[in-house]
C-alpha positions in Angstrom: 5.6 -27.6 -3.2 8.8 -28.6 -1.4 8.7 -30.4 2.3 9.9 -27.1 3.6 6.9 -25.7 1.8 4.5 -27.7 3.7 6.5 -26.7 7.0 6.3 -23.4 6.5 2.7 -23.5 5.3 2.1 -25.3 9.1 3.2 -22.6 10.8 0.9 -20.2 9.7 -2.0 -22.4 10.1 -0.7 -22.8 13.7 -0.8 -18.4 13.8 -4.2 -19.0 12.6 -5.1 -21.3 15.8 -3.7 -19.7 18.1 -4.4 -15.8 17.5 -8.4 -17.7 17.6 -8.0 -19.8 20.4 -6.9 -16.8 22.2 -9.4 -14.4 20.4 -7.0 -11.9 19.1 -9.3 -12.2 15.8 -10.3 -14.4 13.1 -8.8 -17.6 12.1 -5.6 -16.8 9.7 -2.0 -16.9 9.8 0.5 -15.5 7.9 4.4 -15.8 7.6 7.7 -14.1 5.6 10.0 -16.6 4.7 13.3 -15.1 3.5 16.1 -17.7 2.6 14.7 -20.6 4.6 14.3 -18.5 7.6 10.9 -16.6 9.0 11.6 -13.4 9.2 7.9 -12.1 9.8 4.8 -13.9 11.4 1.2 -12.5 12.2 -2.2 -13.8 13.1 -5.0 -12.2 13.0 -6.1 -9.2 15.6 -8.4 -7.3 14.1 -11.1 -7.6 17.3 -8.4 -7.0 19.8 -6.1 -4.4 18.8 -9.8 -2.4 17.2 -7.9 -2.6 14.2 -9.7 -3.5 10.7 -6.5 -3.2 8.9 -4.4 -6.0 11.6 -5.1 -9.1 9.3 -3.0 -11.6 9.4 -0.7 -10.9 6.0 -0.4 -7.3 7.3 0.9 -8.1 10.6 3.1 -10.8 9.2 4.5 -7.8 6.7 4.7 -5.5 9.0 6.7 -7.3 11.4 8.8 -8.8 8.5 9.8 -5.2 7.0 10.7 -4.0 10.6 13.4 -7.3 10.9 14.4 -6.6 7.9 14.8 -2.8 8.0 13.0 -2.2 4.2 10.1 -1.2 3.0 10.2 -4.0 0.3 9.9 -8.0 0.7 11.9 -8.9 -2.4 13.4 -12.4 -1.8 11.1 -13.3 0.2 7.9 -15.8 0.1 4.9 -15.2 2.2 2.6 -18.1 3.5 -0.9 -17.3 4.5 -3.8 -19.7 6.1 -6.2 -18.3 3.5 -6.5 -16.7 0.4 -5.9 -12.8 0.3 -8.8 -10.5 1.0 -8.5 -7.4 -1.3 -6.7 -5.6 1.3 -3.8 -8.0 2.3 -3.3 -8.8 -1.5 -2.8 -5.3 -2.3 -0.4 -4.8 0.8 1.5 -8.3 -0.6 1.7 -6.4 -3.8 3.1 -3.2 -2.3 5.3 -5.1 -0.4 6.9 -7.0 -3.7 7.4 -10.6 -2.5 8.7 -13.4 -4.9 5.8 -15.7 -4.1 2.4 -16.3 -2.5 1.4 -19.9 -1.3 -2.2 -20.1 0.3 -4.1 -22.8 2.1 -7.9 -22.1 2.4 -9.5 -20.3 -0.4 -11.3 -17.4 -0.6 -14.7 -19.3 -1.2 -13.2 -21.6 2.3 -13.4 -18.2 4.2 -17.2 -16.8 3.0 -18.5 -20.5 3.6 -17.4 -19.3 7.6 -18.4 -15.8 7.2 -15.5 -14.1 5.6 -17.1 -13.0 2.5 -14.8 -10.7 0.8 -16.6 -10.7 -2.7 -18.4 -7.5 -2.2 -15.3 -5.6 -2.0 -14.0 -7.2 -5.5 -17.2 -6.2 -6.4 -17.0 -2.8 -5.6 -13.3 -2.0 -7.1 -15.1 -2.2 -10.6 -18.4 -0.1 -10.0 -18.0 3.8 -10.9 -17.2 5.8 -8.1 -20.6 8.0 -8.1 -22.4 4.2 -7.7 -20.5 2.5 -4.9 -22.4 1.9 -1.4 -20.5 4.1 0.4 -20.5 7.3 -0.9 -16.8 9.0 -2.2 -16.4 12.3 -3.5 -13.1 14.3 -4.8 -12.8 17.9 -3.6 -9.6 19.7 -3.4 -7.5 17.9 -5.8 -6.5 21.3 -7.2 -4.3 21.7 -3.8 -3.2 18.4 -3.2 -2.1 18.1 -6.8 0.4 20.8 -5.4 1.9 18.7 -3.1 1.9 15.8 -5.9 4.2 18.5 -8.1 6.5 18.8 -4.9 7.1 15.1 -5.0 7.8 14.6 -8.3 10.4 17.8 -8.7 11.9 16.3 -4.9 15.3 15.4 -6.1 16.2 13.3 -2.7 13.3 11.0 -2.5 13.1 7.3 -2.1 11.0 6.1 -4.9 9.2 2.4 -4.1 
C-alpha cells in the first residue's frame, strides 16, 4: 500500500460520508483510479434514486466506463469503503479491473446491518430450494436467440 493508496482509499471513505450525511443511501464509497487519476466515483443511493442496484461500486463503475468510453476497466484499480456485496463484486468482475483495495469488511458492514451472508448463502443452494422461488420456462426459444448470437459475425464479444 503506497501513500497514494491511502489517498485514494480517503476519498472513497469521504463518498461514503457524504452520500450518508446527505441520505442518498448507506455508508460506502467507491472510486476508479486509472493511471493516478479518478476517473469514476460513486456513493451510495440506493434509498434515493429507488434503486437496489445504485451501490456504491456500481455507481463508481458506471460513471468510470462512461469517462472512459468502454465497457471494460482494464488498467484500472477500484477503491471501495467496504468489502464487496455479491452484487458489486460480480459487477467489479464484469468490469475486469487490475485490482480491488477495500477498507471495512464484509463482517464491519453486518455488525451495522448490512448483512450480505445470505446471499453467498444462497448462490450454492439448488435452484428448486432457494427462498425465493425461480423456475426455467421457455429456454427452448430463448436458446434461439442464444444461436443468433453466437453465428453473429459482427459482435463485440466482452
Amino acid at each position: 500500500m503506497t501513500e497514494q493508496d491511502k489517498q485514494f482509499m480517503q476519498r472513497a471513505i469521504e463518498l461514503s460520508r457524504k452520500g450518508m450525511e446527505s441520505n442518498e443511501g448507506g455508508p460506502f464509497g467507491a472510486i476508479v483510479v486509472k493511471d493516478g487519476e479518478i476517473v469514476g466515483e460513486g456513493n451510495n443511493q440506493v434509498t434515493s434514486s429507488n434503486d437496489p442496484t445504485a451501490h456504491a461500486e456500481v455507481v463508481a463503475i458506471r460513471n468510470a466506463c462512461k469517462n472512459l468510453n468502454s465497457f471494460q476497466l482494464e488498467g484500472c484499480i477500484v477503491y471501495t469503503s467496504c468489502e464487496p456485496c455479491p452484487m458489486c463484486l460480480g459487477a467489479i468482475y464484469w468490469a475486469r479491473p487490475d485490482k480491488i483495495f477495500y477498507a471495512c469488511s464484509k463482517k464491519d458492514a453486518a455488525r451495522i446491518g448490512f448483512d450480505d451472508d445470505f446471499i453467498y448463502q444462497e448462490i450454492n443452494v439448488e435452484i428448486e430450494n432457494r427462498s425465493i422461488e425461480t423456475r426455467q420456462i421457455m429456454s427452448e426459444e430463448a436458446n434461439k436467440v442464444f444461436e443468433a448470437w453466437a453465428a453473429k459475425a459482427d459482435k463485440v464479444e466482452y
